[in-house]
PAKOLDREN-10555 format. One record per atom (N, C-alpha, C, CB): atom name; x, y, z; residue number from 1. Coordinates in nm, 4 decimals. Glycine has a CB too. Example, Ala and Ser with C-alpha at 12.3 -4.5 7.8 and 13.67 -1.06 7.14 Angstrom:
2
koldren = N&xx = 1.3190&yy = -0.5690&zz = 0.7800&koltor = 1
koldren = CA&xx = 1.2300&yy = -0.4500&zz = 0.7800&koltor = 1
koldren = C&xx = 1.3200&yy = -0.3300&zz = 0.7800&koltor = 1
koldren = CB&xx = 1.1308&yy = -0.4473&zz = 0.9046&koltor = 1
koldren = N&xx = 1.2850&yy = -0.2250&zz = 0.7080&koltor = 2
koldren = CA&xx = 1.3670&yy = -0.1060&zz = 0.7140&koltor = 2
koldren = C&xx = 1.2900&yy = 0.0030&zz = 0.7870&koltor = 2
koldren = CB&xx = 1.4084&yy = -0.0598&zz = 0.5725&koltor = 2
//
This chain:
73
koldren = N&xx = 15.3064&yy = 2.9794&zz = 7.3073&koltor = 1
koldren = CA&xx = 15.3829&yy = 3.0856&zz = 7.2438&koltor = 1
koldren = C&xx = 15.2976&yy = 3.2122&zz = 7.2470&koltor = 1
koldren = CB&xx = 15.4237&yy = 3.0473&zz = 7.0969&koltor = 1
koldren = N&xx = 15.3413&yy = 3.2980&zz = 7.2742&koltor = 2
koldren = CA&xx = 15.2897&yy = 3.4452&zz = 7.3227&koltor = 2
koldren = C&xx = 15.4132&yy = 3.5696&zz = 7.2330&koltor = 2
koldren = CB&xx = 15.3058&yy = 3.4537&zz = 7.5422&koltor = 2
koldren = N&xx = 15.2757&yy = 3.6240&zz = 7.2043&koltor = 3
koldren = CA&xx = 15.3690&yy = 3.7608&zz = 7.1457&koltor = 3
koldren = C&xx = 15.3268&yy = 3.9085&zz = 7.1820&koltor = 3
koldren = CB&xx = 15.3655&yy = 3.7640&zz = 6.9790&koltor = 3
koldren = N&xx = 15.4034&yy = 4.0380&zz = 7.1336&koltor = 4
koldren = CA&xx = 15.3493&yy = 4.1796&zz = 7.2055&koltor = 4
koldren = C&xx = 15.2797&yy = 4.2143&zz = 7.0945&koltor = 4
koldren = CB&xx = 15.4623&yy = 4.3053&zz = 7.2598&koltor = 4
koldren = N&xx = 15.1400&yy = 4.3207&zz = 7.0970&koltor = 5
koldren = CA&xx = 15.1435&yy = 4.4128&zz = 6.9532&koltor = 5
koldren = C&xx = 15.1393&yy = 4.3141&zz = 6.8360&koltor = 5
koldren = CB&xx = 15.2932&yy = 4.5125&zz = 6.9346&koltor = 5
koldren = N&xx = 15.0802&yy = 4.2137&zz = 6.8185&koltor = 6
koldren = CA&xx = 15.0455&yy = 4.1563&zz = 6.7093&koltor = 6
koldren = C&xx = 15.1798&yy = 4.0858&zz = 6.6546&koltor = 6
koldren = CB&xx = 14.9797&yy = 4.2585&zz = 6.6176&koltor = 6
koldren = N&xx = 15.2425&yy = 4.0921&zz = 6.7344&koltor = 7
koldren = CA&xx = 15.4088&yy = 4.0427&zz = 6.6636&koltor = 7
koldren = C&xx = 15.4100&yy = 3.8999&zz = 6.6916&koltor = 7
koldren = CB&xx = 15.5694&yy = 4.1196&zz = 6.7462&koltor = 7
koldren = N&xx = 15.4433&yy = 3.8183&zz = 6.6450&koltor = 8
koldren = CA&xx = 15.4715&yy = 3.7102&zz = 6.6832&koltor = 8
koldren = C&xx = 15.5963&yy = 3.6497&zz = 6.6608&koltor = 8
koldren = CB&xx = 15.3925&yy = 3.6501&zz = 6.6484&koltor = 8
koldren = N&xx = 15.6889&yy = 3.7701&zz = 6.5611&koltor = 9
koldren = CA&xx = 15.8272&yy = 3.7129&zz = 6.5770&koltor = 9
koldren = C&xx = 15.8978&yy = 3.7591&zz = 6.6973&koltor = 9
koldren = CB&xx = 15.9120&yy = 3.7458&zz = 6.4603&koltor = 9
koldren = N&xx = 15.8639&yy = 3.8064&zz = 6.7797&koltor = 10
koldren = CA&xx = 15.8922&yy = 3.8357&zz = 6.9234&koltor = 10
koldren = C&xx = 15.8243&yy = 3.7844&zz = 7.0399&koltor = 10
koldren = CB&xx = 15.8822&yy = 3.9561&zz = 6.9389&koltor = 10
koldren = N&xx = 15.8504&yy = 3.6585&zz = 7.0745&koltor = 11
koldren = CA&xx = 15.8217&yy = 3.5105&zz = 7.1142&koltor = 11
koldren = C&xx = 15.7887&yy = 3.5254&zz = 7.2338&koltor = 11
koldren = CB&xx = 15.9297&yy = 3.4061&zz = 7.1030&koltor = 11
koldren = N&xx = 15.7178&yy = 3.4064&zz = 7.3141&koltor = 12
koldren = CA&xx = 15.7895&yy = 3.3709&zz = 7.4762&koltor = 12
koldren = C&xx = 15.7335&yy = 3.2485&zz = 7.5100&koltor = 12
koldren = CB&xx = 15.7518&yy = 3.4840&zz = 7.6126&koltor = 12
koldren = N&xx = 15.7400&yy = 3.1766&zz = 7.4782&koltor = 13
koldren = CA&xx = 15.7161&yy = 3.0316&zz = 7.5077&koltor = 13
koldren = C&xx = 15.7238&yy = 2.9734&zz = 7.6068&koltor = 13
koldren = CB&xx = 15.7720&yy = 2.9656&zz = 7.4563&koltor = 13
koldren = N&xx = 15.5925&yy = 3.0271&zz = 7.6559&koltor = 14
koldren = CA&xx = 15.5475&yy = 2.9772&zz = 7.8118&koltor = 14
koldren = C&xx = 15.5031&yy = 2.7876&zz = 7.8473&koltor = 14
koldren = CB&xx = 15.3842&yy = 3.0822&zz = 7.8442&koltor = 14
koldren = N&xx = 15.5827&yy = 2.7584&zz = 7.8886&koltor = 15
koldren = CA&xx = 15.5721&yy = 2.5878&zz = 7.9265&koltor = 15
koldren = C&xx = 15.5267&yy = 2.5585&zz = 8.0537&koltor = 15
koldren = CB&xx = 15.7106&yy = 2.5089&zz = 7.9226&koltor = 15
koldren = N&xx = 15.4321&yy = 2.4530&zz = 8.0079&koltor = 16
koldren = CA&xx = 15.3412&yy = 2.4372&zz = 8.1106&koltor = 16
koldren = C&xx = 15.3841&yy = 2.2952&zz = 8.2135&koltor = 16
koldren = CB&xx = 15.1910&yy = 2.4249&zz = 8.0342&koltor = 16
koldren = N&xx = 15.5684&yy = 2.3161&zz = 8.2152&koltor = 17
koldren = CA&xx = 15.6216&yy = 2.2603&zz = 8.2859&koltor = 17
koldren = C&xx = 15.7036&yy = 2.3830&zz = 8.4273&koltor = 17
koldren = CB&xx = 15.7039&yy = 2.1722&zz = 8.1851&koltor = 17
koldren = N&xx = 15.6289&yy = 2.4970&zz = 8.3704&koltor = 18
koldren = CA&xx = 15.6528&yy = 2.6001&zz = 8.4603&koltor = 18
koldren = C&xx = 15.8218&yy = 2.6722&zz = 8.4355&koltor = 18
koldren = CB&xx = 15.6278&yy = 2.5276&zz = 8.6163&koltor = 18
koldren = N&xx = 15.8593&yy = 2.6388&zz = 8.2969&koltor = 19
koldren = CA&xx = 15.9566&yy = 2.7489&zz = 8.2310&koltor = 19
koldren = C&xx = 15.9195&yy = 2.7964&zz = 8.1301&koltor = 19
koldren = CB&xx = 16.0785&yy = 2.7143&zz = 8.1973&koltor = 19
koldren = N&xx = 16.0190&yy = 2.8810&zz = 8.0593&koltor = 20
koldren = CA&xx = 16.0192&yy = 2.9634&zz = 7.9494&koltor = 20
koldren = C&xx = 16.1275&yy = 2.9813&zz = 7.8968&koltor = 20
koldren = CB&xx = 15.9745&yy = 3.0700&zz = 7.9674&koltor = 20
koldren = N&xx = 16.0658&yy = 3.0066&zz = 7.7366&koltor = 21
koldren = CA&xx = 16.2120&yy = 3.0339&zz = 7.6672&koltor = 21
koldren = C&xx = 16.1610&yy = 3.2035&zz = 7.5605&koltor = 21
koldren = CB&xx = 16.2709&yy = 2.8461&zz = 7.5329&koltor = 21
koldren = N&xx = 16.2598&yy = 3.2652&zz = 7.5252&koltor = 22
koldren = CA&xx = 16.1990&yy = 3.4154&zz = 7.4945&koltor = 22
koldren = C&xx = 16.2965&yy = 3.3570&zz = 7.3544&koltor = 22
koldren = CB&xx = 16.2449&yy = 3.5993&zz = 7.6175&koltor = 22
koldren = N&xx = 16.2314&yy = 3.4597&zz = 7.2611&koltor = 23
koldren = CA&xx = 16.3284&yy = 3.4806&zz = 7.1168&koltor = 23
koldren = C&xx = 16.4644&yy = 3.4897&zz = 7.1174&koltor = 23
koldren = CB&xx = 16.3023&yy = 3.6022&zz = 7.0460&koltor = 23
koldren = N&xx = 16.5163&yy = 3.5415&zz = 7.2651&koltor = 24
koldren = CA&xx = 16.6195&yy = 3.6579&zz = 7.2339&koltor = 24
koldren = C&xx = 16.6788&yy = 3.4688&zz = 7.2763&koltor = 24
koldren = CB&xx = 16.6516&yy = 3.8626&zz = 7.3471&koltor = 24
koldren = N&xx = 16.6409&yy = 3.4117&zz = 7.3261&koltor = 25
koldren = CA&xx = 16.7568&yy = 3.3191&zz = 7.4095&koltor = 25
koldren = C&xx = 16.7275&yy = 3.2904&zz = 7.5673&koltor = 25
koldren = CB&xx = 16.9097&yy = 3.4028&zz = 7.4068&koltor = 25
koldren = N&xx = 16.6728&yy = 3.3866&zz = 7.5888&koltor = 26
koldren = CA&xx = 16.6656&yy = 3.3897&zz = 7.7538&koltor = 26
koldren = C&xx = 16.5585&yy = 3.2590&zz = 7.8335&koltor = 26
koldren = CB&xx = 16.5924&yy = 3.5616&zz = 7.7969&koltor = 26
koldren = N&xx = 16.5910&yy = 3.2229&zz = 7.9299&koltor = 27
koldren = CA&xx = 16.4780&yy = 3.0951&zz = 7.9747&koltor = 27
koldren = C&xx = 16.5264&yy = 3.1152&zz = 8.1244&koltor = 27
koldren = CB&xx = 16.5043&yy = 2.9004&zz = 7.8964&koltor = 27
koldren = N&xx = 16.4332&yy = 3.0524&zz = 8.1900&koltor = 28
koldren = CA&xx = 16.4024&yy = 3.0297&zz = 8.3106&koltor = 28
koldren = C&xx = 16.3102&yy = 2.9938&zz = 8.3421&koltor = 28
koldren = CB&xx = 16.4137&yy = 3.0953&zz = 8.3678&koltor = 28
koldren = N&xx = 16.1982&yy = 2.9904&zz = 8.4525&koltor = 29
koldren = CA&xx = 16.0735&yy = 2.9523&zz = 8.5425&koltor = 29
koldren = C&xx = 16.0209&yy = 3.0613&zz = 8.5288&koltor = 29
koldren = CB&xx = 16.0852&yy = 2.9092&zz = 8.6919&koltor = 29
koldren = N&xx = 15.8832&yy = 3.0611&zz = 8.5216&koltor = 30
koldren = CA&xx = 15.7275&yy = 3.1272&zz = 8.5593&koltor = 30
koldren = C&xx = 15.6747&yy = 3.0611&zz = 8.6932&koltor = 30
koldren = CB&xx = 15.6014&yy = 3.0905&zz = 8.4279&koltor = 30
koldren = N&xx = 15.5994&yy = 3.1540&zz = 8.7275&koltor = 31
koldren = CA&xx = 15.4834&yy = 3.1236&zz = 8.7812&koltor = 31
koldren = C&xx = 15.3691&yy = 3.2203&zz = 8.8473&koltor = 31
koldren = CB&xx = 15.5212&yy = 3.0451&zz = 8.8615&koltor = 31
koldren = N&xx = 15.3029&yy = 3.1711&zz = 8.8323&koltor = 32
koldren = CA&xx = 15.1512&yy = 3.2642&zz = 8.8504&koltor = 32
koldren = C&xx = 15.0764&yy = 3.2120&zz = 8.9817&koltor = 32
koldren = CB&xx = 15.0287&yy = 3.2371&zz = 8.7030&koltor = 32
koldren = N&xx = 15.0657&yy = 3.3290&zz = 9.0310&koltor = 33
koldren = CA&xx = 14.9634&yy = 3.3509&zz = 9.1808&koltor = 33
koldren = C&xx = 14.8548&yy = 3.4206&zz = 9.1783&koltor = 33
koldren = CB&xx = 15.0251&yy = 3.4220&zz = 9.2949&koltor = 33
koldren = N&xx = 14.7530&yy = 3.4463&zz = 9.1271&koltor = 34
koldren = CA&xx = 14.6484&yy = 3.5291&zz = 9.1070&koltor = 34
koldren = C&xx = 14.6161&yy = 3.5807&zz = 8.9760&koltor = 34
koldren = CB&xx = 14.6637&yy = 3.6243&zz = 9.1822&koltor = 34
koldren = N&xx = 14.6229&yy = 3.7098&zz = 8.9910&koltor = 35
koldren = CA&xx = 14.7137&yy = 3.7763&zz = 8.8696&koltor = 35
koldren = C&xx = 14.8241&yy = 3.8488&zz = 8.8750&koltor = 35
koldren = CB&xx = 14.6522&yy = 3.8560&zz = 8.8023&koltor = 35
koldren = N&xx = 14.9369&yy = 3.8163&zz = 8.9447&koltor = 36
koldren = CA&xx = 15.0643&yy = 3.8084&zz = 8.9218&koltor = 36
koldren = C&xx = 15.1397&yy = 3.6735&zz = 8.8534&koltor = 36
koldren = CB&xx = 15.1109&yy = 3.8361&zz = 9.0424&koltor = 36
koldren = N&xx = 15.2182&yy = 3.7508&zz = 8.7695&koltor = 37
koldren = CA&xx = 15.2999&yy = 3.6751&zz = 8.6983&koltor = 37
koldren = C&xx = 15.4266&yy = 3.6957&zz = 8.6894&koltor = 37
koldren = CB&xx = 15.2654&yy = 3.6692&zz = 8.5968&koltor = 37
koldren = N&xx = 15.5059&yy = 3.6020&zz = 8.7685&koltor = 38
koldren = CA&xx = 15.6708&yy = 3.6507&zz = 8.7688&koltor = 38
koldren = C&xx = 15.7326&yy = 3.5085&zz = 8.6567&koltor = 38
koldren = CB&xx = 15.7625&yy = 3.6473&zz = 8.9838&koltor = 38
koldren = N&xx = 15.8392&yy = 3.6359&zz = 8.5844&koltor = 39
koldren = CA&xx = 15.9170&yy = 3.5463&zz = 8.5176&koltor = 39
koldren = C&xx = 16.0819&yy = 3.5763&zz = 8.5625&koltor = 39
koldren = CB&xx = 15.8838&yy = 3.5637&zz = 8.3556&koltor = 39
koldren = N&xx = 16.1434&yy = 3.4522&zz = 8.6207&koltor = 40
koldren = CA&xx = 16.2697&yy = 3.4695&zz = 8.6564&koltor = 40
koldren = C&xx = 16.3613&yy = 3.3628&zz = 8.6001&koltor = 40
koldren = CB&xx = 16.2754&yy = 3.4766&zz = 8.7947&koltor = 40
koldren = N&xx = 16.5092&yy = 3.4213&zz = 8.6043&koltor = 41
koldren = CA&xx = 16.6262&yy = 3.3927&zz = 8.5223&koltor = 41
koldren = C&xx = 16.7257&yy = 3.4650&zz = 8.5783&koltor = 41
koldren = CB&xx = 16.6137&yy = 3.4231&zz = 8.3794&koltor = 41
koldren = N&xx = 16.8381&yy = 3.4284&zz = 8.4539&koltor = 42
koldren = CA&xx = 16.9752&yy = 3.4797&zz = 8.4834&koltor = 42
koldren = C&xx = 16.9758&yy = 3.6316&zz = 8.5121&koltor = 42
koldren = CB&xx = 17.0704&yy = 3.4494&zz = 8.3634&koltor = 42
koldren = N&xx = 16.8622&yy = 3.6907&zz = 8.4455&koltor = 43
koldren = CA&xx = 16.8547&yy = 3.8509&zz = 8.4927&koltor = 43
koldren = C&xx = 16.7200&yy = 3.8733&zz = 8.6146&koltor = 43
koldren = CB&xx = 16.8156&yy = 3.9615&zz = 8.3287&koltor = 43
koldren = N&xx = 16.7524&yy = 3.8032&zz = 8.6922&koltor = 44
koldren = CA&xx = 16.6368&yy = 3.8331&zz = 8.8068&koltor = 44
koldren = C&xx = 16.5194&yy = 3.8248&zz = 8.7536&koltor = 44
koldren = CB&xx = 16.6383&yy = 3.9689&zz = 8.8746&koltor = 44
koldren = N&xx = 16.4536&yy = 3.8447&zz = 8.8430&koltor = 45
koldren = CA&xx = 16.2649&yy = 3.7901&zz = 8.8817&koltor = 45
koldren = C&xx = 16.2288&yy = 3.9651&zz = 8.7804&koltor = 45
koldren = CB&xx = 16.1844&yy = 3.7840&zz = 9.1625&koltor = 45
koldren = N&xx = 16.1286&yy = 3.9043&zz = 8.7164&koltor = 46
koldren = CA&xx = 16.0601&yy = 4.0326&zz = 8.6478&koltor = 46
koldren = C&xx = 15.8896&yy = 3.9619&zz = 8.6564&koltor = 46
koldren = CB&xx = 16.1352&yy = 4.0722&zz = 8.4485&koltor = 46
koldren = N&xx = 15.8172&yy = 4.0393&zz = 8.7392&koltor = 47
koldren = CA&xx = 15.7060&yy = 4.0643&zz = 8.7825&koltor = 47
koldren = C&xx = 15.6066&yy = 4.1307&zz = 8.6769&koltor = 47
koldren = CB&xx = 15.7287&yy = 4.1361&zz = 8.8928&koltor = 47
koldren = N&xx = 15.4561&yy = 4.0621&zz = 8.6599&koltor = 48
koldren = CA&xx = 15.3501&yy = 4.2121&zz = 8.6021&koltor = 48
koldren = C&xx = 15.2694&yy = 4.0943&zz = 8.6588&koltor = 48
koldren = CB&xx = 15.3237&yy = 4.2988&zz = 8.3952&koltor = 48
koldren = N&xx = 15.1228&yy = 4.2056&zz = 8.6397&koltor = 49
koldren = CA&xx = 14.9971&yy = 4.1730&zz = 8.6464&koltor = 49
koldren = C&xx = 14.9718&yy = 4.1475&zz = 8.5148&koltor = 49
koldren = CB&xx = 14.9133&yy = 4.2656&zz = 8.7075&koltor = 49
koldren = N&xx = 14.8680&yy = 4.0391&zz = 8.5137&koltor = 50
koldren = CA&xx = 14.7623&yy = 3.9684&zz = 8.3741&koltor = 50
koldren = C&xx = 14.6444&yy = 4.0072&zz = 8.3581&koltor = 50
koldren = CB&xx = 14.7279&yy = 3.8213&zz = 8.3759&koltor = 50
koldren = N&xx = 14.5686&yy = 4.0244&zz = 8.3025&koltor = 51
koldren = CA&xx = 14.4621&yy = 4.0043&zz = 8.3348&koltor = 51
koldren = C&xx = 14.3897&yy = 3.9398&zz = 8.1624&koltor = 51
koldren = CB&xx = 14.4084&yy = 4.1484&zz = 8.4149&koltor = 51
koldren = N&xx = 14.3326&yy = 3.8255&zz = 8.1756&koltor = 52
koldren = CA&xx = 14.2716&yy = 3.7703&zz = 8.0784&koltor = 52
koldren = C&xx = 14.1616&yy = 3.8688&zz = 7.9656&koltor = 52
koldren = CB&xx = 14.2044&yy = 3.6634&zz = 8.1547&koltor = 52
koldren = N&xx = 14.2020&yy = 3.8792&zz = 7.8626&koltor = 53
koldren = CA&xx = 14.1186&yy = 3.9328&zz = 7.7732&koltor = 53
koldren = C&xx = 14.0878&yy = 3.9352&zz = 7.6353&koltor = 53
koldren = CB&xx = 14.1297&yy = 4.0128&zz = 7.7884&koltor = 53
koldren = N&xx = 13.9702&yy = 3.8211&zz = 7.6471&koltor = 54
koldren = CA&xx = 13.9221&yy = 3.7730&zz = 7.5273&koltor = 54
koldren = C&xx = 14.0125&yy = 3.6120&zz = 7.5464&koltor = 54
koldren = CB&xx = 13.9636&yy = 3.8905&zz = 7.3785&koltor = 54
koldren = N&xx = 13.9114&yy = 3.5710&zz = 7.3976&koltor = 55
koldren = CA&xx = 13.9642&yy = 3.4295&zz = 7.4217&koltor = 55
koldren = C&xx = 14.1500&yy = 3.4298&zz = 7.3497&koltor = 55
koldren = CB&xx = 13.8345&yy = 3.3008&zz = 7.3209&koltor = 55
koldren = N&xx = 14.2620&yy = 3.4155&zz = 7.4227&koltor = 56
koldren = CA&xx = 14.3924&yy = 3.3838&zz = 7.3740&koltor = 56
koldren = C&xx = 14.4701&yy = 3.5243&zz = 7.3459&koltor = 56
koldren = CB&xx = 14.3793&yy = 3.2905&zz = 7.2403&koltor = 56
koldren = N&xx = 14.4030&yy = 3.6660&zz = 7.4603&koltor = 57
koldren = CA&xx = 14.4514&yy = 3.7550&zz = 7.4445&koltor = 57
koldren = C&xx = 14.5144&yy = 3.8157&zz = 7.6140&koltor = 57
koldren = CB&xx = 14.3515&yy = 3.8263&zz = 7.3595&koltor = 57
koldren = N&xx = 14.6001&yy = 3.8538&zz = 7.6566&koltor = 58
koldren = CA&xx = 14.5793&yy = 3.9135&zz = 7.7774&koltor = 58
koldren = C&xx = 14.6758&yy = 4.0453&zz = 7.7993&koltor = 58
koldren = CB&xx = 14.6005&yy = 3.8056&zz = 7.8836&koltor = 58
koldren = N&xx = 14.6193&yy = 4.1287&zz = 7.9059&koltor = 59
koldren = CA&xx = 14.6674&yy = 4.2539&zz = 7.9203&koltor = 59
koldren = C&xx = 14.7260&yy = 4.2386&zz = 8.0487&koltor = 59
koldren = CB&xx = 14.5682&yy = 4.3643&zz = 7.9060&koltor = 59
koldren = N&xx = 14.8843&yy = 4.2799&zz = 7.9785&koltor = 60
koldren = CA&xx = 14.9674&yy = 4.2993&zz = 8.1198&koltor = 60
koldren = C&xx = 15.0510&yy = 4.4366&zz = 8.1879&koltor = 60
koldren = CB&xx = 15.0748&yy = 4.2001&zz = 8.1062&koltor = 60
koldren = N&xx = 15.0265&yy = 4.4772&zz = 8.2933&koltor = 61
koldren = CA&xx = 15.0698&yy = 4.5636&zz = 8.3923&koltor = 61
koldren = C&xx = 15.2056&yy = 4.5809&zz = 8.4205&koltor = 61
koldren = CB&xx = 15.0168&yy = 4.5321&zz = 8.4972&koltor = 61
koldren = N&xx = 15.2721&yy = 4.6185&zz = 8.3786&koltor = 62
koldren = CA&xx = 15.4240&yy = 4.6034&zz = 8.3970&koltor = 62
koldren = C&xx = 15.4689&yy = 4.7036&zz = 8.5251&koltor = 62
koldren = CB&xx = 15.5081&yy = 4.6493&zz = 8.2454&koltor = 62
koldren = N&xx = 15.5776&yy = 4.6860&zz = 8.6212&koltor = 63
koldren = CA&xx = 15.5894&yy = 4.7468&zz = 8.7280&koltor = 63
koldren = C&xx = 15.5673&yy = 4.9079&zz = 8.7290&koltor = 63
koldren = CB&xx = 15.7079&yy = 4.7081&zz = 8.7694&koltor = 63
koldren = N&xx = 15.6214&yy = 4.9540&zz = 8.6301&koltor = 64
koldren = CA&xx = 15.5994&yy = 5.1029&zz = 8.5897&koltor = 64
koldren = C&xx = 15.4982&yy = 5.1663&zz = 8.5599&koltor = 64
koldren = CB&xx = 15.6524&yy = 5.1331&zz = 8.5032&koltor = 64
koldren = N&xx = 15.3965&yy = 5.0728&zz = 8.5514&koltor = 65
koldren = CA&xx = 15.2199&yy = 5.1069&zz = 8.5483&koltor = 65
koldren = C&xx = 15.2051&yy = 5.1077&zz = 8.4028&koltor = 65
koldren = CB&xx = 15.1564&yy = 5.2753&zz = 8.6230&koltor = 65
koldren = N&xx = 15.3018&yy = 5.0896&zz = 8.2897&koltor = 66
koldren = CA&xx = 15.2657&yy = 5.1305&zz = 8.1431&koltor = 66
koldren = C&xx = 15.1983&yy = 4.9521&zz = 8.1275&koltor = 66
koldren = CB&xx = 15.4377&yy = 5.1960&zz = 8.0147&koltor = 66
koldren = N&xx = 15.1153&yy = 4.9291&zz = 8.0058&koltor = 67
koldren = CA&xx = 15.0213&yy = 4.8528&zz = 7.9582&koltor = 67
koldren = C&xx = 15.0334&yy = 4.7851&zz = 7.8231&koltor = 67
koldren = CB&xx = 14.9201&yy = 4.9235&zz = 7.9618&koltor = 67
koldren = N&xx = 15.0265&yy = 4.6827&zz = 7.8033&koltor = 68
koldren = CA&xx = 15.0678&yy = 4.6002&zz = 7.7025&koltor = 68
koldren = C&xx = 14.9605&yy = 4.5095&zz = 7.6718&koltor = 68
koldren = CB&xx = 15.1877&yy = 4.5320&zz = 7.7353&koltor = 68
koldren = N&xx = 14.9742&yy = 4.4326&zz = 7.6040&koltor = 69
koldren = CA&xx = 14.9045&yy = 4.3304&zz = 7.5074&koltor = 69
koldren = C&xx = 14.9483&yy = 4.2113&zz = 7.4823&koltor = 69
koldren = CB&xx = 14.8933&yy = 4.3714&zz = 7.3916&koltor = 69
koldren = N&xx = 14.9572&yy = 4.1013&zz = 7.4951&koltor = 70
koldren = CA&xx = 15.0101&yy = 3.9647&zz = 7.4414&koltor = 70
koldren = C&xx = 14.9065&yy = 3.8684&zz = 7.3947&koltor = 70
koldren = CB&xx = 15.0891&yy = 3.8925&zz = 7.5483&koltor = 70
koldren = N&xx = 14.9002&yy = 3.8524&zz = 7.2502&koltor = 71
koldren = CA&xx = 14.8308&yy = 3.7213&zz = 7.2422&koltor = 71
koldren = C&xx = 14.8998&yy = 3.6096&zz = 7.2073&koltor = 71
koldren = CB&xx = 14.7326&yy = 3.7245&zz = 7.1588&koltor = 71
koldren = N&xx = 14.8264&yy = 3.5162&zz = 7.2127&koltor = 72
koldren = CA&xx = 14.8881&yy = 3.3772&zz = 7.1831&koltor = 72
koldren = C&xx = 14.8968&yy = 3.3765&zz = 7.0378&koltor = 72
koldren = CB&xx = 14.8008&yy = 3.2478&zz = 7.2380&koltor = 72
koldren = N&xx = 15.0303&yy = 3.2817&zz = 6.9658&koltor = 73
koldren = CA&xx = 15.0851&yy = 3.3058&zz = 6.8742&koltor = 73
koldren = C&xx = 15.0237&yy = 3.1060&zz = 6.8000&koltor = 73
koldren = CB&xx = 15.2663&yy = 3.3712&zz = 6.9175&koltor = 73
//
């Protein structure tokens, strides 16, 4: 379970059967190649970069170049 900004009621429950399920409802497949990380579903493939930071924190790249935060919840 992963959240943005310290939030953790804004979910994403990454399964390490290679899906996901988000707060809102939404699920589909992950998967990771490097540091790319695509998550796809009923609304198409949505792509960012990861990059690990700190222990259970990571910073992600979203296509538009803006920058985010997710830690584990």
């Amino acid at each position: 379970r992963w959240g943005d900004k310290g939030d953790c009621a804004k979910f994403v429950i990454i399964r390490s059967d290679g899906t996901f399920l988000s707060y809102t409802g939404g699920e589909g497949s992950w998967r990771l190649s490097g540091n790319r990380l695509v998550f796809s579903g009923s609304n198409g493939d949505h792509a960012m970069r990861v990059r690990r930071e700190g222990n259970g924190t990571m910073v992600i790249t979203n296509p538009d170049g803006s920058i985010g935060r997710s830690q584990r919840c």
